[in-house]
N, C-alpha and C positions, 0 to 999 in steps of 0.2 A: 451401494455407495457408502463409505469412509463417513462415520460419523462426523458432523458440523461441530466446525470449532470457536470454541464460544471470542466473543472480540467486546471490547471499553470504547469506549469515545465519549467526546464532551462537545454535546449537542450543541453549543452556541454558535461555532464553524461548520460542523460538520451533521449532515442530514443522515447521511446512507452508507451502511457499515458492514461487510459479507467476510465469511470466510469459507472457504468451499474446495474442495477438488480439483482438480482441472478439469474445465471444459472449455468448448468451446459457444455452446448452447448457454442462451441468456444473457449475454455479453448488452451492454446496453449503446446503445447509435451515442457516439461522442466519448466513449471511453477511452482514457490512450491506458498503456502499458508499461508498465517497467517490471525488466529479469531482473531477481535476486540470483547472484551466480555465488561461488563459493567466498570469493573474496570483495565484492563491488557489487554495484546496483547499475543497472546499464537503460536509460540514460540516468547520469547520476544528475542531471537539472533537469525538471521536465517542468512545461508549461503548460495552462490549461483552461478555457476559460470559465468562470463559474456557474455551478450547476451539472456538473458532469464529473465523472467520477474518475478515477484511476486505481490501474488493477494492478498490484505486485505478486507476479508467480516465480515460487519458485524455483527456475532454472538449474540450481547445481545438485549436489550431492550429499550436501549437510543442511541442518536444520536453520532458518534464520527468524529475526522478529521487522518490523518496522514498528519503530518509537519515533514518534514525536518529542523533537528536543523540547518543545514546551509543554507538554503533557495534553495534547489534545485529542492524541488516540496513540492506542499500545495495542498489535495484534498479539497474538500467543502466537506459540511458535508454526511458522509454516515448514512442513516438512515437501521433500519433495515432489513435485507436481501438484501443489495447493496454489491456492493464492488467497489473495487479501485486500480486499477494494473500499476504499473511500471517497464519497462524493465530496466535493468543495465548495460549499455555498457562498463564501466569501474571499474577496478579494485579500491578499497578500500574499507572504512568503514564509514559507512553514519547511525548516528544517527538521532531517528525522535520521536516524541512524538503527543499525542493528545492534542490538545489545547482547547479543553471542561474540559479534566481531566489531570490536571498536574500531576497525580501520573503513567498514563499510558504512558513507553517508551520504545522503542525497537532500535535493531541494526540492521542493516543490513549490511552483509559482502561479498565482490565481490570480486573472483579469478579472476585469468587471464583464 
């Protein structure tokens, strides 16, 4: 296995922070998913309620990041067939974008 790639976050949002290879093994019951593809993030809103995580795997062929527009987590870069999962322990709306490609941004939205 592909050494672990190291990941930030700011605990007061966010509990649980992975970066990893792809697999499919360890996935956790309530995770949803969003593909980083070369140009977009698919779904680019995703909703989720909190306490569960969401995973972004890299789908395309160049390297990407997910930043938090507000600085509450910055992966390094995910290269092909990685990903990159953050749990949501709180409720709101946390925009994030990739910072290789400024045109690629998404939402993320957490119920109570």
């Amino acid at each position: 296995m592909k050494a672990i790639m190291g990941c930030a976050v700011a605990l007061a949002v966010l509990i649980g922070l992975a970066c990893h290879e792809s697999d499919i093994a360890g996935v956790r019951p309530g995770t949803l998913f969003v593909a980083a593809r070369d140009s977009f993030f698919t779904p680019d809103t995703i909703t989720i309620a909190a306490g569960f995580p969401i995973r972004w795997t890299n789908e395309g062929h160049l390297y990407h990041t997910v930043v938090s527009d507000s600085s509450l987590w910055t992966s390094e870069f995910i290269y092909p067939t990685h990903w990159f999962e953050v749990r949501f322990d709180s409720a709101g709306t946390f925009p994030y974008h990739c910072s290789v490609h400024s045109g690629m941004t998404g939402t993320v939205i957490v119920t109570p």
